[in-house]
C-alpha positions in Angstrom: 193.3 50.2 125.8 190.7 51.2 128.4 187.0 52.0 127.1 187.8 56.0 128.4 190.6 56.0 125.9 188.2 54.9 123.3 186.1 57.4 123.7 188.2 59.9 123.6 189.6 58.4 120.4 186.1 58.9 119.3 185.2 62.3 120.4 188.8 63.8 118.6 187.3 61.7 115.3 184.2 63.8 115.8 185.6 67.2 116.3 187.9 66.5 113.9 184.7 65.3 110.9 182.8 68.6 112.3 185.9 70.6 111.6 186.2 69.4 107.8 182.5 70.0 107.4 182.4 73.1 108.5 185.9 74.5 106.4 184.2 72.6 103.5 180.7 73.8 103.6 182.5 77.5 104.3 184.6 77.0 101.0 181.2 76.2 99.4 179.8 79.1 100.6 177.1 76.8 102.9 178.0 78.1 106.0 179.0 81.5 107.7 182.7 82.2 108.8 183.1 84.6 112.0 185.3 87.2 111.0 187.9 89.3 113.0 188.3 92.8 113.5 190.4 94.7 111.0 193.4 95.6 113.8 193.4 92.1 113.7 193.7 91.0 110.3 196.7 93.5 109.9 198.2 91.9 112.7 197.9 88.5 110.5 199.1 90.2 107.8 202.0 91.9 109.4 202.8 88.5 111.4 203.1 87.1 107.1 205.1 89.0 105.9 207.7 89.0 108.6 207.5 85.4 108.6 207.8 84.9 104.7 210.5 87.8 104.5 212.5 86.3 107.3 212.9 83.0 105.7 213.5 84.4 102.2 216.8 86.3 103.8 217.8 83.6 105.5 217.5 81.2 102.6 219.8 83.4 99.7 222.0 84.4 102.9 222.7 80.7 103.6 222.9 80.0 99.8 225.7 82.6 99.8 227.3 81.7 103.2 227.5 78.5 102.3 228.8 78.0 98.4 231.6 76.8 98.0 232.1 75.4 94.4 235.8 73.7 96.0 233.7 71.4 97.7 231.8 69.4 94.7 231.1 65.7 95.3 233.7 64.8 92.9 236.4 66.0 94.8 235.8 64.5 98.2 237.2 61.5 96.3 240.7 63.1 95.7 241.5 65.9 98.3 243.2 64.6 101.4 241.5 64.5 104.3 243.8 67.3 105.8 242.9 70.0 103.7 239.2 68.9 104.2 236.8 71.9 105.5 238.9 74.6 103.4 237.3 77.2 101.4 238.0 77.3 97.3 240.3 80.2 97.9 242.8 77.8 100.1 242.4 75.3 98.0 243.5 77.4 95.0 245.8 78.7 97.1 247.4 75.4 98.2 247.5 74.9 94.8 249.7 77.6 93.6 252.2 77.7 96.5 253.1 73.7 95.5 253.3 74.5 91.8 255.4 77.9 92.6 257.2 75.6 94.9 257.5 72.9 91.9 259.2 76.0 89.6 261.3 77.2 92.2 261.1 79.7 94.2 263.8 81.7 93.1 262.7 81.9 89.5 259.9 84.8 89.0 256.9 82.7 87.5 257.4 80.4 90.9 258.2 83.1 93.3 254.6 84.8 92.1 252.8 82.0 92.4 253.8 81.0 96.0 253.3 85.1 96.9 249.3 84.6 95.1 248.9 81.3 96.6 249.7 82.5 100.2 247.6 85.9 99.9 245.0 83.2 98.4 244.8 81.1 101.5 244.9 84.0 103.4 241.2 85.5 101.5 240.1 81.8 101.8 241.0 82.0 105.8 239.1 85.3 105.9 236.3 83.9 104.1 235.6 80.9 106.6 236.4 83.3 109.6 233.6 86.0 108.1 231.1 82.9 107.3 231.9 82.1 111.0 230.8 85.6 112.1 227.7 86.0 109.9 226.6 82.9 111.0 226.8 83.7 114.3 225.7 87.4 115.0 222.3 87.1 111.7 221.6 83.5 110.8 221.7 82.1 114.3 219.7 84.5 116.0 217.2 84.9 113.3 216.5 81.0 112.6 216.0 81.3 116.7 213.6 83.4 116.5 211.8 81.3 113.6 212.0 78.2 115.7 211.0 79.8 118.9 208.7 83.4 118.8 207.3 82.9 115.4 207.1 79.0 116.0 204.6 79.4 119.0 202.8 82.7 117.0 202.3 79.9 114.0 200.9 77.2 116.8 198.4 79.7 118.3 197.0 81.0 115.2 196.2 77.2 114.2 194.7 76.6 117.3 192.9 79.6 117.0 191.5 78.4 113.7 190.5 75.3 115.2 188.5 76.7 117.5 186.7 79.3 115.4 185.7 76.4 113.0 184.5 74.5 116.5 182.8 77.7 117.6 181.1 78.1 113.8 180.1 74.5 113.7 178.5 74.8 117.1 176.2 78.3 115.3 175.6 75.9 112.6 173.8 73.6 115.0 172.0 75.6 116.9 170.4 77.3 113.8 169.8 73.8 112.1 168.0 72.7 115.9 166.2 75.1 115.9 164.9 75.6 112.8 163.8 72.0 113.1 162.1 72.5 116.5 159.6 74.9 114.2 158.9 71.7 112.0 156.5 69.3 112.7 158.8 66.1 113.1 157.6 63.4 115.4 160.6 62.6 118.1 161.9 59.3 119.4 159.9 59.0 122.9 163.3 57.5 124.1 165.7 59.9 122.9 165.8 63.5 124.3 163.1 66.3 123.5 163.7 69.2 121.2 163.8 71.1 124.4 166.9 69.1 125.4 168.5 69.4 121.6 168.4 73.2 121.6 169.7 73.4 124.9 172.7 71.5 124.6 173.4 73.5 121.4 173.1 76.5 122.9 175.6 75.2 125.9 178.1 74.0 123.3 177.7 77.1 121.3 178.4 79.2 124.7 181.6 76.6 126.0 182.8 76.9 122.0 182.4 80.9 122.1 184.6 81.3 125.6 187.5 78.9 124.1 187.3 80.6 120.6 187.3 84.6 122.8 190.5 83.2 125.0 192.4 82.0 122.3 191.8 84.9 120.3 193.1 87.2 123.0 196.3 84.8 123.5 197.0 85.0 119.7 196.7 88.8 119.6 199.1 89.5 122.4 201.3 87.3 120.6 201.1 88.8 117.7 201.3 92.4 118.9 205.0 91.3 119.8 206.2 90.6 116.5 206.8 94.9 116.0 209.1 94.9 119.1 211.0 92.2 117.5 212.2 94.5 114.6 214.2 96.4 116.2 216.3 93.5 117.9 216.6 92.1 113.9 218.2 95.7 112.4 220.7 95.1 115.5 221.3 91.9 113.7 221.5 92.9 110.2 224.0 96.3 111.5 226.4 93.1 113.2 226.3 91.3 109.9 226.9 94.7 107.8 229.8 95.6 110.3 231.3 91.9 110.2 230.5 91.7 106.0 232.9 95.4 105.7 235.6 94.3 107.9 236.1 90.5 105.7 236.2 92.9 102.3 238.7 95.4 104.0 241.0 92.6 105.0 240.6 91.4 101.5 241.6 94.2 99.9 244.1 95.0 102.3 246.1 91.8 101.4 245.2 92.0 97.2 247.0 95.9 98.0 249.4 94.6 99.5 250.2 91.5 97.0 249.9 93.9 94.2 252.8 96.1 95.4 255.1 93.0 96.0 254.3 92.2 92.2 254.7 95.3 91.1 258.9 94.7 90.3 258.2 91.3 88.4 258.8 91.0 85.3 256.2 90.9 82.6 255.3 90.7 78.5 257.4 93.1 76.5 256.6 92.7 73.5 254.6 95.8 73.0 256.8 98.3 75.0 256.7 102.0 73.5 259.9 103.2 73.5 261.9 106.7 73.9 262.6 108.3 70.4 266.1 110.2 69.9 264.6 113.2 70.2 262.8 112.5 73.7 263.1 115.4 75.9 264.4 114.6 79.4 261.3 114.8 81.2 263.0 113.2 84.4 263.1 109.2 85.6 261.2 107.3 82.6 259.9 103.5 83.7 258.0 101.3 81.5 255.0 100.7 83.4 251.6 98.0 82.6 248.0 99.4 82.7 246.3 97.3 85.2 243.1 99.4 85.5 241.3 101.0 82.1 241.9 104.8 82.7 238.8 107.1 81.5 239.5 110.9 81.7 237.8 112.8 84.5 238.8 115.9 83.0 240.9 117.7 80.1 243.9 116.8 81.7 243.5 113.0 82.0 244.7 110.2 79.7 242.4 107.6 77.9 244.7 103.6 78.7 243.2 100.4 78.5 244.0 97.7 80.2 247.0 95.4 79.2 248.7 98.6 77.8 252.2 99.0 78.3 253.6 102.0 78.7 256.6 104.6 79.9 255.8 107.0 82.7 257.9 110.1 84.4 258.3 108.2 87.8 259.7 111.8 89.0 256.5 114.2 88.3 254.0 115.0 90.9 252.0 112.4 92.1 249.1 111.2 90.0 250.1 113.3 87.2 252.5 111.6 84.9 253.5 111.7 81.7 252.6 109.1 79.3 254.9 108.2 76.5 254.2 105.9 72.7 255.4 106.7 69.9 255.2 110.3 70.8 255.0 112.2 73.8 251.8 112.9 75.5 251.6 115.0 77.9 248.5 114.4 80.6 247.7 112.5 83.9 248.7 108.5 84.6 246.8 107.8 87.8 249.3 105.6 89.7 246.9 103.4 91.2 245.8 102.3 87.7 249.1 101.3 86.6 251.8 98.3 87.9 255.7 99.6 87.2 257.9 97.3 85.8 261.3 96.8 86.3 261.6 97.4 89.5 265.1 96.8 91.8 
């Protein structure tokens, strides 16, 4: 190592034991701290906050992207390698579809479970194709602009702070020389004069001032972009709304869809109400299973719970059926709240 390598090691020691004295003696209230402008300040503040937010999003949106309870330690020991990489859904649909497969297809419990267990792979498929997408038009693009913008706002405003603790150490020593040059303190006839002392004070004080007014000026034109950064983010977050609504609408597409192919399977009839004798013909009666607790909207609905069976007029208008127990009742069966049984 050559001797000006040395001294440089030495002169980064110095400004860096200066540094501390000054932040401590500041934090002891020993020494004065050169404060910014308010506009300032709020840009700080408003440079914070959309930081700290950022990251807070980003965290519980990764936390949701990426769950997946299918994927515990435990069962990397047992699942084969092929089905590796699969969401829970596919895994609980791969599950079904071989135990439906294990039944028999052709008998009703095993016919179900292969129709679940497909629909399930196919939400589980949806699921890693949406995580995909959110990924890549809101998590991307804002940890970017964490690593890169906000990064190099970050690095400025610590090099900022650097130099205004150079810059207040630098006030520090010219008030301390010159309040000694007003003392009565015999000098060193070899070292330099009080003259000299003050002067170089003031000249480091002056050197310190220009670097701590440029970097202040870089700083604030950073941070006066943050603002025009929003906009660019809601863009982001409208992708990741648009892309979240089209992964539930192809979900609930297929569960629809599954629900009307289950619709003629059979089910528990224990607890069927049944026509009495003197049932008037009301039309085409079916036995029909509450799927969805119905709560009146009006005087004309019917109060069902869920897991109620019951026997509906298949022939009235549409969504206003007639419910039968032990007795008739006449009033409105919403058809999406009920599953009919029996079906051909």
């Amino acid at each position: 190592m050559d001797m000006e390598n040395v001294k440089q090691i030495f002169r980064d020691a110095g400004t860096a034991i200066s540094r501390a004295v000054q932040f401590t003696e500041e934090k002891l209230g020993k020494a004065e701290k050169t404060e910014q402008d308010p506009n300032f300040e709020q840009l700080v503040t408003f440079c914070d906050n959309t930081k700290q937010n950022t990251e807070t999003i980003l965290k519980n949106m990764e936390f949701i992207l990426n769950s997946n309870p299918g994927m515990r330690v435990e069962n990397l020991f047992f699942l084969d390698k092929k089905k590796s990489g699969l969401s829970s859904s596919e895994y609980l649909g791969i599950a079904m579809t071989e135990a439906g497969n294990d039944f028999g297809p052709d008998t009703a419990y095993g016919s179900a479970l292969i129709k679940v267990g497909n629909i399930q792979q196919t939400l589980g498929l949806n699921q890693r194709e949406f995580i995909k997408s959110a990924n890549d038009c809101f998590v991307n693009p804002m940890n970017k602009y964490l690593e890169t913008d906000m990064k190099t706002v970050v690095k400025e405003r610590s090099l900022l702070e650097k130099r205004r603790l150079d810059l207040d150490a630098c006030k520090t020593r010219v008030r301390k020389t010159r309040m000694l040059a007003t003392t009565k303190v015999k000098q060193d006839d070899s070292g330099p004069t009080m003259e000299e002392l003050i002067d170089k004070a003031e000249h480091d004080l002056k050197v310190a001032q220009e670097e701590y007014d440029r970097q202040a000026e870089i700083t604030k034109l950073l941070m006066e972009g943050v603002p025009s950064a929003h906009p660019q983010h809601l863009q982001h977050l409208l992708d990741f709304v648009d892309t979240q609504a089209a992964f539930y609408l192809k979900c609930h597409e297929s569960l629809m869809s599954l629900q009307s192919d289950l619709s003629g399977f059979p089910s528990d009839q224990d607890n069927v109400a049944t026509l009495s004798p003197d049932t008037p013909a009301l039309g085409r009666i079916q036995q029909a299973k509450v799927i969805t607790s119905q709560e009146p909207r009006d005087a004309h609905d019917l109060r069902l719970s869920a897991g109620e069976i019951i026997s509906i007029d298949v022939n009235s208008d549409i969504g206003s059926n007639y419910f039968i127990g032990k007795k008739i009742q006449k009033g409105k069966v919403y058809k999406s709240n009920v599953r009919l049984l029996n079906q051909g």
